[in-house]
Backbone bond lengths (Angstrom), bond angles and torsions (degrees), N, CA, C in turn:
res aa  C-N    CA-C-N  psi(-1)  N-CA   C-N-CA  omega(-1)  CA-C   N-CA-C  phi
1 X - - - 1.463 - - 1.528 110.61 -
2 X 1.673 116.49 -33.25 1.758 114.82 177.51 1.276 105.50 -53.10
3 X 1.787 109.76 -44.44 1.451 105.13 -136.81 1.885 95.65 -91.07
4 X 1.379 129.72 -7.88 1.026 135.86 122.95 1.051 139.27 2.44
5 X 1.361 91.23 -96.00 1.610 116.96 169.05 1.850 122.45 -50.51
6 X 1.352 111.97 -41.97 0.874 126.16 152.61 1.911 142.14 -34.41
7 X 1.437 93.94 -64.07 1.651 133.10 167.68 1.627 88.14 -45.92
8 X 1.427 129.78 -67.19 1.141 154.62 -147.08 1.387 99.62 -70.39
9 X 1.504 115.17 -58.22 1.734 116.68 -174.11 1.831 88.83 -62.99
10 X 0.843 130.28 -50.15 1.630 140.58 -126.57 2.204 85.31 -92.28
11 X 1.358 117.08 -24.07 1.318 99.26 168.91 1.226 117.23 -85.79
12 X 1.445 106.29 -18.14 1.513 116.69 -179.23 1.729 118.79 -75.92
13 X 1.051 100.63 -7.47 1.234 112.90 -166.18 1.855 101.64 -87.77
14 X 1.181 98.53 -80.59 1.626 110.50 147.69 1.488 111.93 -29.19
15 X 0.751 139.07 -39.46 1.805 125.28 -164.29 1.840 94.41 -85.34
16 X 1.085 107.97 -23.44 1.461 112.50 -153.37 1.667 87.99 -93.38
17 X 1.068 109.67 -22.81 1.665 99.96 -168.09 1.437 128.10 -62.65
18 X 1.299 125.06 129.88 1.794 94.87 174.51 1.498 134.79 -38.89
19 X 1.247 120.40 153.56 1.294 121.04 147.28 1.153 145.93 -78.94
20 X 1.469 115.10 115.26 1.406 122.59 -154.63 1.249 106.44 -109.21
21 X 1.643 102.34 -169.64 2.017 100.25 -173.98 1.082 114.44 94.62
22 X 1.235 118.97 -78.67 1.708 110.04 174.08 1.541 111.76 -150.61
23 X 1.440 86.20 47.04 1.875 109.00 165.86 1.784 99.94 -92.57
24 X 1.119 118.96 116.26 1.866 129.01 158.16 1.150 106.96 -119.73
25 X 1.530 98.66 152.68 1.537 121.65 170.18 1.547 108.90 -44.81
26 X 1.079 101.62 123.21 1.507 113.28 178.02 1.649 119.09 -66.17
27 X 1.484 111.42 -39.03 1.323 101.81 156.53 1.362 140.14 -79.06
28 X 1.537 109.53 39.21 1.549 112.22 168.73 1.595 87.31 -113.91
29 X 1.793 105.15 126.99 1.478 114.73 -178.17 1.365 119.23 -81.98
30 X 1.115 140.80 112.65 1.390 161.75 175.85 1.648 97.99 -26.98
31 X 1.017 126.27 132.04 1.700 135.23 175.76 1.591 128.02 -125.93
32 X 1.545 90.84 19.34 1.741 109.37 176.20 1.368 107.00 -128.96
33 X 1.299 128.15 30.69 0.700 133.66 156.97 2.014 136.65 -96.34
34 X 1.033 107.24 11.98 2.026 130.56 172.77 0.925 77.67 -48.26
35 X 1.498 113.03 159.89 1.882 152.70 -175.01 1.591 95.59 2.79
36 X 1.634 136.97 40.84 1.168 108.47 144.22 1.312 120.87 -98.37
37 X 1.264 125.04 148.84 1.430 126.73 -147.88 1.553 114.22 -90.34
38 X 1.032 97.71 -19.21 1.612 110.53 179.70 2.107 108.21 -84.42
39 X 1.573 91.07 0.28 1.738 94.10 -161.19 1.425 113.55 -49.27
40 X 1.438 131.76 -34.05 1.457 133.22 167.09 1.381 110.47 -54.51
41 X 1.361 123.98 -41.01 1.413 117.15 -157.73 1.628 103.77 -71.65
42 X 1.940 112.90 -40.79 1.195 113.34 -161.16 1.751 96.44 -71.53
43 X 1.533 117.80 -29.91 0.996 112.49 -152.61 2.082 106.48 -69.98
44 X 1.000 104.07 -28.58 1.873 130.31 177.41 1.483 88.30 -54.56
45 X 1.298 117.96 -80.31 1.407 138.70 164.81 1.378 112.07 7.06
46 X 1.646 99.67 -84.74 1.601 103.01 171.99 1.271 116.86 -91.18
47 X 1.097 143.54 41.20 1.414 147.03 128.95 1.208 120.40 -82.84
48 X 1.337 100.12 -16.36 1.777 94.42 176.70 1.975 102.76 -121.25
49 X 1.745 81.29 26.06 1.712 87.22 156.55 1.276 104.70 68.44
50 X 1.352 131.57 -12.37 1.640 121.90 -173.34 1.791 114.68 -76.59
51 X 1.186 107.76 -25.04 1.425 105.05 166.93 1.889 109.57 -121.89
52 X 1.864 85.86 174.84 1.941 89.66 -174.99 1.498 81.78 -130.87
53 X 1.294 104.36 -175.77 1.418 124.84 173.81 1.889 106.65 -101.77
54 X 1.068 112.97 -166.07 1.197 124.45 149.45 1.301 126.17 -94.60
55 X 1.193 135.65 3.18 1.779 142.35 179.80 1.310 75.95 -161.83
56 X 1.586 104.75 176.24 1.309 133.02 177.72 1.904 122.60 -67.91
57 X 1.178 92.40 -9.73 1.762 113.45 176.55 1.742 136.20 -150.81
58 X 1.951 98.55 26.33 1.445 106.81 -159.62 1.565 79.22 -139.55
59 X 1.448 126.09 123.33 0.976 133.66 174.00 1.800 105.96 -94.02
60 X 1.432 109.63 -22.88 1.394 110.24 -157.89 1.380 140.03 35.82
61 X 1.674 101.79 71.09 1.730 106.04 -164.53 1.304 125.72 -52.76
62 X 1.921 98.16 -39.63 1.164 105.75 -172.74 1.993 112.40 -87.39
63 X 1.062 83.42 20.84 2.009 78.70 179.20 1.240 109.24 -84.80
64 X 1.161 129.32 146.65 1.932 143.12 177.05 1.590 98.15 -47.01
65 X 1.089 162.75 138.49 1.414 165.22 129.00 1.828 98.66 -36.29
66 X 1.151 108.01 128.82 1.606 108.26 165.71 1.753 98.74 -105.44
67 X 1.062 89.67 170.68 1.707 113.24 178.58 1.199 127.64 -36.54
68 X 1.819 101.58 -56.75 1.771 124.98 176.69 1.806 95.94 -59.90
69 X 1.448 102.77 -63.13 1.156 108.77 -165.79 1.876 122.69 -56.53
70 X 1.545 112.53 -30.17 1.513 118.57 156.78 1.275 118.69 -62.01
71 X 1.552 126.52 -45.71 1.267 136.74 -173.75 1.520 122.58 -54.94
72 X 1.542 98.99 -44.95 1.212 113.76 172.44 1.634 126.24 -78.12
73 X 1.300 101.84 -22.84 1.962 128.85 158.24 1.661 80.33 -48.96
74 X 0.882 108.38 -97.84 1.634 138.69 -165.79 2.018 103.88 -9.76
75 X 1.426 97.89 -67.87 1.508 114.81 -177.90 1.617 111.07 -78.31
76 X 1.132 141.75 1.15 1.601 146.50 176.43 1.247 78.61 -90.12
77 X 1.636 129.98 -78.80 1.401 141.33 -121.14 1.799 98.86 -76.22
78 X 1.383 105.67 -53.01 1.445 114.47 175.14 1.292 131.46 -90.87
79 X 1.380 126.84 27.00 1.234 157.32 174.06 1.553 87.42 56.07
80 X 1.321 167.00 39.06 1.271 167.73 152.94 1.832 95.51 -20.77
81 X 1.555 107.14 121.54 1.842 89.78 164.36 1.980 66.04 -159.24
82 X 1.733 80.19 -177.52 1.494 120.04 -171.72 1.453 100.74 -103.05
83 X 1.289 132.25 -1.92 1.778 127.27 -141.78 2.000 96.05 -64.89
84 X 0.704 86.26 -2.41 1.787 83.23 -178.58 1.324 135.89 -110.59
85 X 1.955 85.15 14.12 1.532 89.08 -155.23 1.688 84.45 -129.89
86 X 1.867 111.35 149.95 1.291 121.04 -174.43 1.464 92.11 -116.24
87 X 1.091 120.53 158.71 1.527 143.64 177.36 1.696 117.32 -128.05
88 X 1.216 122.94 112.22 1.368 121.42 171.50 1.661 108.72 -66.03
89 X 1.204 128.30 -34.24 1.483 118.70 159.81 1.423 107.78 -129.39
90 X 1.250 105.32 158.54 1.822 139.10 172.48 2.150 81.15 -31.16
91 X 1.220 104.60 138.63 1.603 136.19 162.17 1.625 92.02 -70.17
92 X 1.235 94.81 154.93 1.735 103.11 156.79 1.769 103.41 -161.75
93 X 1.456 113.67 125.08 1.398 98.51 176.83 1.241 138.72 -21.01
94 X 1.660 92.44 -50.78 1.380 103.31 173.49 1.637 145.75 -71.02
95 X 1.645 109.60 4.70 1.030 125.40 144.03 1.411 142.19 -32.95
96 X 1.684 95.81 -63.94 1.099 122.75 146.97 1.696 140.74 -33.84
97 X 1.255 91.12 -80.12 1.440 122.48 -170.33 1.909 120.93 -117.05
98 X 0.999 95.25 69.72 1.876 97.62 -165.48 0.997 111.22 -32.87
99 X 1.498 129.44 -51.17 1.851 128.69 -163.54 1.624 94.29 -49.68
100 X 1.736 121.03 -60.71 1.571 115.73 -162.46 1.065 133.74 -63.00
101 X 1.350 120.31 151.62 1.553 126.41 -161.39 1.761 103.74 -102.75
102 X 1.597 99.04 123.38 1.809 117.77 -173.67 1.816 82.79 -60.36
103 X 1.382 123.39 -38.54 1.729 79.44 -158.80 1.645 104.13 -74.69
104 X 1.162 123.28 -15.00 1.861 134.53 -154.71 1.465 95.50 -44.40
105 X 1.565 105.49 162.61 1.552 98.56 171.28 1.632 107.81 -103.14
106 X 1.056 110.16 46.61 1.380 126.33 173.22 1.876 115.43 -105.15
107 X 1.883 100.61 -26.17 1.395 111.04 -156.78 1.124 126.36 -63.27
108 X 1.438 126.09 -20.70 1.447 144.33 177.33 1.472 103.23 -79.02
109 X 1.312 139.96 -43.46 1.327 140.62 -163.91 1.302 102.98 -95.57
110 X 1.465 116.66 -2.42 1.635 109.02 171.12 1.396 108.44 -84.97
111 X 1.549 92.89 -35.29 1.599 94.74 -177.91 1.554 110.83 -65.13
112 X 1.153 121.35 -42.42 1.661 122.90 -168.19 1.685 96.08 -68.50
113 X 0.954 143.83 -35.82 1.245 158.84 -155.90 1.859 114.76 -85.84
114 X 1.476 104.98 -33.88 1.393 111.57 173.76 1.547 104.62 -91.59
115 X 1.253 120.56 -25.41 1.850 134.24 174.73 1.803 90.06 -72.36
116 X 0.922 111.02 19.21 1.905 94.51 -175.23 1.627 131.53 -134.75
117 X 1.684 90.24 11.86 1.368 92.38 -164.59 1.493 140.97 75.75
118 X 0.883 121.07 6.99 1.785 125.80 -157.86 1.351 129.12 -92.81
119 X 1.653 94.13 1.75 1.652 103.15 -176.19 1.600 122.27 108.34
120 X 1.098 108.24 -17.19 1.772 107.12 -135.76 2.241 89.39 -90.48
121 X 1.265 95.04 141.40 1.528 103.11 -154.37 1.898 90.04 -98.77
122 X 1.161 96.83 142.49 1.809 125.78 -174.30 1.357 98.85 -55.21
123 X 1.443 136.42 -27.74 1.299 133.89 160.07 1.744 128.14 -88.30
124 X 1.128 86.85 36.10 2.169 120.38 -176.77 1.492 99.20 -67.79
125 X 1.521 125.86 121.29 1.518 135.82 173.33 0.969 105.80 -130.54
126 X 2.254 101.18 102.63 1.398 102.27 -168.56 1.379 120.40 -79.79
127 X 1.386 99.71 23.74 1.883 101.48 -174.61 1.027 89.70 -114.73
128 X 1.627 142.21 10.72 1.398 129.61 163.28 1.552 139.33 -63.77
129 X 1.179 158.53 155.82 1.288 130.33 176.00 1.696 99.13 -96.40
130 X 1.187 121.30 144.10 1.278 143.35 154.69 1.281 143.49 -39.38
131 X 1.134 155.73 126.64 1.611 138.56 -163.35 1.378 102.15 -109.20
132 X 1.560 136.04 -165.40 1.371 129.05 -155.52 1.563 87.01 -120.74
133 X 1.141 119.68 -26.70 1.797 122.02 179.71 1.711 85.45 -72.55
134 X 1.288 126.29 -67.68 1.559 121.61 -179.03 1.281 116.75 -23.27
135 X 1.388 103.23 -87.83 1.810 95.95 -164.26 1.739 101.47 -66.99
136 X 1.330 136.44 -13.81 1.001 109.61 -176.56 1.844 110.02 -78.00
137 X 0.870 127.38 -21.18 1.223 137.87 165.16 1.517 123.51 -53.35
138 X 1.682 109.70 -53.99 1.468 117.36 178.84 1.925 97.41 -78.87
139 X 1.015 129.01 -24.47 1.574 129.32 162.24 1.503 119.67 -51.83
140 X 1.290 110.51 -64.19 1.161 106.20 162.99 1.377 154.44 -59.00
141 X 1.403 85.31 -8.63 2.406 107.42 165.30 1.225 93.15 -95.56
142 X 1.698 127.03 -29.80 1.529 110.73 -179.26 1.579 104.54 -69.96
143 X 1.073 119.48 4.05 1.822 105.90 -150.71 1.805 84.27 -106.51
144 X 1.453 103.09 -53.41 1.360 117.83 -174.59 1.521 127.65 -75.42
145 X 1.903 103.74 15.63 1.742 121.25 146.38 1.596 111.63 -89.88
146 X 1.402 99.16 8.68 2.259 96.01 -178.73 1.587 102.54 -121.67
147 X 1.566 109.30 -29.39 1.295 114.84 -167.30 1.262 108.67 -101.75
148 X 2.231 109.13 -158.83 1.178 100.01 171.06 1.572 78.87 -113.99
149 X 1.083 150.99 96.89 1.727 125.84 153.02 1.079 101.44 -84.95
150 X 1.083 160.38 -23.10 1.060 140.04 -177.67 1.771 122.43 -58.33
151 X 1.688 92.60 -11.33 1.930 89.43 178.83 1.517 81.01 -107.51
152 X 0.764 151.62 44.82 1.690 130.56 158.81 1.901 113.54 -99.00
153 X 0.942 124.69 103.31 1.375 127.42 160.60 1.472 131.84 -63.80
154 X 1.213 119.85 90.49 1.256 118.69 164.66 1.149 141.67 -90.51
155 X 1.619 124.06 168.61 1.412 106.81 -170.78 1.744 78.33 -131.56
156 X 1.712 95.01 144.42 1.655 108.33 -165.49 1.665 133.19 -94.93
157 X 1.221 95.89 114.40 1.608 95.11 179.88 1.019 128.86 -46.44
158 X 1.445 108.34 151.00 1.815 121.35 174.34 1.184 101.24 -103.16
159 X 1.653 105.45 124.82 1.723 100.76 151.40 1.710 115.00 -149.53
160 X 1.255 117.50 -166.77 1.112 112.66 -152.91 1.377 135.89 -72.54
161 X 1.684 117.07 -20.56 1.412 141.99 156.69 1.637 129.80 -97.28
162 X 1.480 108.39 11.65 1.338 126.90 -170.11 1.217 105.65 -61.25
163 X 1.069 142.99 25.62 1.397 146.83 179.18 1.280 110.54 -124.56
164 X 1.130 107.08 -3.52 1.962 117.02 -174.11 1.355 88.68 -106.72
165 X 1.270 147.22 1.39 1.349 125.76 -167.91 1.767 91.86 -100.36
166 X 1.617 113.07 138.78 0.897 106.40 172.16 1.919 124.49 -78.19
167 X 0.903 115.15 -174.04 1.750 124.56 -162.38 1.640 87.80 -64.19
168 X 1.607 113.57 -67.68 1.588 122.85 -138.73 1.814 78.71 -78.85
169 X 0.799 167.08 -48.67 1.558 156.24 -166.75 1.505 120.91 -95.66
170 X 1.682 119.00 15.69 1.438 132.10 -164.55 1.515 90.53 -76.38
171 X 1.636 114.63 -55.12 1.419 107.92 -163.01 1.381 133.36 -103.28
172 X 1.615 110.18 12.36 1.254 132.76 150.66 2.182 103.79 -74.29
173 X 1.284 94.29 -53.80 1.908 92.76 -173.31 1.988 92.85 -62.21
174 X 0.994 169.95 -25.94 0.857 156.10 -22.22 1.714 90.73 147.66
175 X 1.443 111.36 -82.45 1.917 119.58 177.23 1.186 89.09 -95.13
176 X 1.523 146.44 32.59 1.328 114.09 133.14 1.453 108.52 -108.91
177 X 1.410 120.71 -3.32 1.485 117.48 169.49 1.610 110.51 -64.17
178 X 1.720 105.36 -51.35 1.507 130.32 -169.45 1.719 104.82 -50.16
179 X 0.957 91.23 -49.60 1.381 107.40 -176.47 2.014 139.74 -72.70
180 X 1.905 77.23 -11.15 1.706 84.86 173.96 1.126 103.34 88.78
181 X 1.532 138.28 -27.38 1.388 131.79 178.18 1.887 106.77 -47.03
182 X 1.245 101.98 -70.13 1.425 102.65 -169.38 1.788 103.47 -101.78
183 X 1.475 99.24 172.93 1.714 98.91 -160.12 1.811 91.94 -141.31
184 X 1.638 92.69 146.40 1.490 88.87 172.78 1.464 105.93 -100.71
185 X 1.280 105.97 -176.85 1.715 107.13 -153.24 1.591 84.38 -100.26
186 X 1.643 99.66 -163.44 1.380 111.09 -161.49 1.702 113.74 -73.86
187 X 1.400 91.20 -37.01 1.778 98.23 162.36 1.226 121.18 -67.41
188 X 1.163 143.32 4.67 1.095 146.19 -153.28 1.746 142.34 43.05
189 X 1.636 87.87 49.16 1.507 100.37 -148.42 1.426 94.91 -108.26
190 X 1.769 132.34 -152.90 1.094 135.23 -175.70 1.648 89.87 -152.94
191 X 1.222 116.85 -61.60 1.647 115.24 160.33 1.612 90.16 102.85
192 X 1.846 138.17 31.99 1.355 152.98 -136.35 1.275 97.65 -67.94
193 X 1.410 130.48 -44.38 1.325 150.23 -139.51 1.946 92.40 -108.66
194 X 1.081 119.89 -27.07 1.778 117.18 177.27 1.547 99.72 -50.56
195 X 1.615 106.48 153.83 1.131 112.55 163.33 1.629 107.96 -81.47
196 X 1.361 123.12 141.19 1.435 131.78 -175.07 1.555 116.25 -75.92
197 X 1.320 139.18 114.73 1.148 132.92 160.19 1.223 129.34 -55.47
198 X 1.660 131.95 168.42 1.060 126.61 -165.51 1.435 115.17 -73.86
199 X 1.967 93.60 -31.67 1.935 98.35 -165.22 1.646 84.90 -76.50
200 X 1.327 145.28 -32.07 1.004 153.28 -169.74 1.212 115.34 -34.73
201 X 1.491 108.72 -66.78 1.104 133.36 -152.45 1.986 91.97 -88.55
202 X 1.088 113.99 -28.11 1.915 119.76 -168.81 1.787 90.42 -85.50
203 X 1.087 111.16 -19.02 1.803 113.45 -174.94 1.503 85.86 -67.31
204 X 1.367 104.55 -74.70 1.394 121.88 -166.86 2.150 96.65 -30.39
205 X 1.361 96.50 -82.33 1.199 89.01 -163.51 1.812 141.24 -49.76
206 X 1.615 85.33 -20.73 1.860 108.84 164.08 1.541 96.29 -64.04
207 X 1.409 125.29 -67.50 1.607 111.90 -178.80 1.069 121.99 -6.08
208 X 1.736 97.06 -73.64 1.596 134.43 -159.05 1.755 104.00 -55.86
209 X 1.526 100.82 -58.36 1.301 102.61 175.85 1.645 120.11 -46.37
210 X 1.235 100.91 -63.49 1.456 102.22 154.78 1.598 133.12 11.84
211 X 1.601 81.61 -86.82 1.268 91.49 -162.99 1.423 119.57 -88.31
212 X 1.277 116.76 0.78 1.652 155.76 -167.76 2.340 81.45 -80.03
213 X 1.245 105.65 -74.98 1.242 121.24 158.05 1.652 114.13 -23.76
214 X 1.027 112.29 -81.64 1.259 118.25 174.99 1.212 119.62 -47.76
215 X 1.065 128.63 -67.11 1.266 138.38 172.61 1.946 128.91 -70.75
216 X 1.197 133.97 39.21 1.419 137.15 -146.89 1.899 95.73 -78.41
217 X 1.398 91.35 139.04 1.553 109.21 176.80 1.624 112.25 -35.78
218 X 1.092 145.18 172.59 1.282 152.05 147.38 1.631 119.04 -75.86
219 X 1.229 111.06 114.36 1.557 107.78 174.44 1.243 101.04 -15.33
220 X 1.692 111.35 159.90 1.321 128.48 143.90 1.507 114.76 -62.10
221 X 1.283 109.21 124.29 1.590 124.83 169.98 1.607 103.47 79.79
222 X 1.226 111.49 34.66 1.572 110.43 170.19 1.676 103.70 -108.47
C-alpha cells in the first residue's frame, strides 16, 4: 500500500512539472516574425503563454509543425490536463505512444494528450511533421473538450482538392472550414496533404479560440 501510495505522489509530481525543452518566457518578443500574416495572431498567442518559440526570440513561422510540437499547441491552448484523473503507477509517454522518449520535453503533454480524447494513434512520431488535414482534425477534438460541436450540423463544402482529404480527417476538415476556423486558399483549395507550418497551425488555433469565445456553451440545465 506505501509503495502505492508513493508511485502515486511521484506521478503527480511529474504531471505537475513544467514543460521544458522548448518552453520560453513568453515575454521575450519573437523577431521572425516581418510580413507573416498571421503575425498578430501568434503574437496574442504567446502572451497568453499558449505558444513558445524555438529559442527565446525565434518563433520559426515558416518551419513544418511536428507532432510533439502540435500536441503541445493543442494542450496549452485548450487547457487539456489530467487533474481528475488517479493513476495506480507513474504515466510514462511511452505507455502510450512507444516511438517517444520519457526523458523528451514533449513527455508530460503526451501523457495529458492521450487522457484527452483527441484522436492521436499509438503509432504517433512526435518528431514527425504534421499535415494540414492532421492537426486540423486533432484541433478540432481539442476544441470540442470546451465546446458543444458535437451538436452543430453542417452541410459540406465543395472545393477544389477535396478528394485528397483522407476519410478519418474529412469531417473534422469539413466544421473547421464551416465554421471559419480554417480558410481555403486563393484557388480554392485546402492543400490537406501539405505539411502544416508553425504560423499555420497558431492561425488555426487563434481561429478556433475565437470562435470558442464567440460562441460559449449554454449553462448547465438551460
Amino acid at each position: 500500500m506505501m509503495n502505492k501510495k508513493i508511485a502515486m505522489l511521484g506521478a503527480a509530481a511529474i504531471l505537475t512539472l513544467t514543460i521544458t525543452g522548448q518552453s520560453f518566457a513568453a515575454g521575450v518578443a519573437f523577431t521572425d516574425l516581418a510580413n507573416i500574416p498571421a503575425k498578430d495572431k501568434i503574437i496574442s498567442l504567446q502572451q497568453k503563454g499558449y505558444i513558445q518559440g524555438v529559442s527565446s526570440d525565434r518563433f520559426d513561422p515558416k518551419g513544418t509543425l511536428t507532432a510533439a510540437q502540435g500536441i503541445q499547441l493543442l494542450v496549452n491552448a485548450f487547457d487539456l490536463n489530467i487533474d481528475l484523473l488517479r493513476f495506480i503507477k507513474e504515466p510514462h509517454a511511452t505507455d502510450y505512444f512507444p516511438k517517444a522518449n520519457d526523458a523528451a520535453w514533449y513527455a508530460n503533454t503526451l501523457i495529458i494528450a492521450a487522457n484527452n480524447n483527441i484522436d492521436l494513434s499509438k503509432d504517433l512520431d512526435p518528431g514527425a511533421a504534421w499535415t494540414k488535414e492532421e492537426f486540423t482534425h486533432h484541433l478540432i477534438l481539442a476544441m470540442g473538450t470546451s465546446s458543444i460541436l458535437q451538436m452543430i450540423k453542417i452541410k459540406p463544402m465543395e472545393f477544389g482538392d477535396q478528394g485528397q482529404l483522407s476519410t478519418a480527417f474529412d469531417g473534422s476538415v469539413q466544421l473547421a472550414l464551416v465554421l471559419g476556423i480554417a480558410k481555403l486558399d486563393q484557388n480554392n483549395n485546402f492543400k490537406p496533404q501539405e505539411k502544416i507550418t508553425r504560423a499555420e497551425a497558431a492561425e488555426l488555433v487563434y481561429n478556433a479560440l475565437a470562435y470558442i469565445e464567440e460562441h460559449p456553451a449554454p449553462a448547465q440545465g438551460s
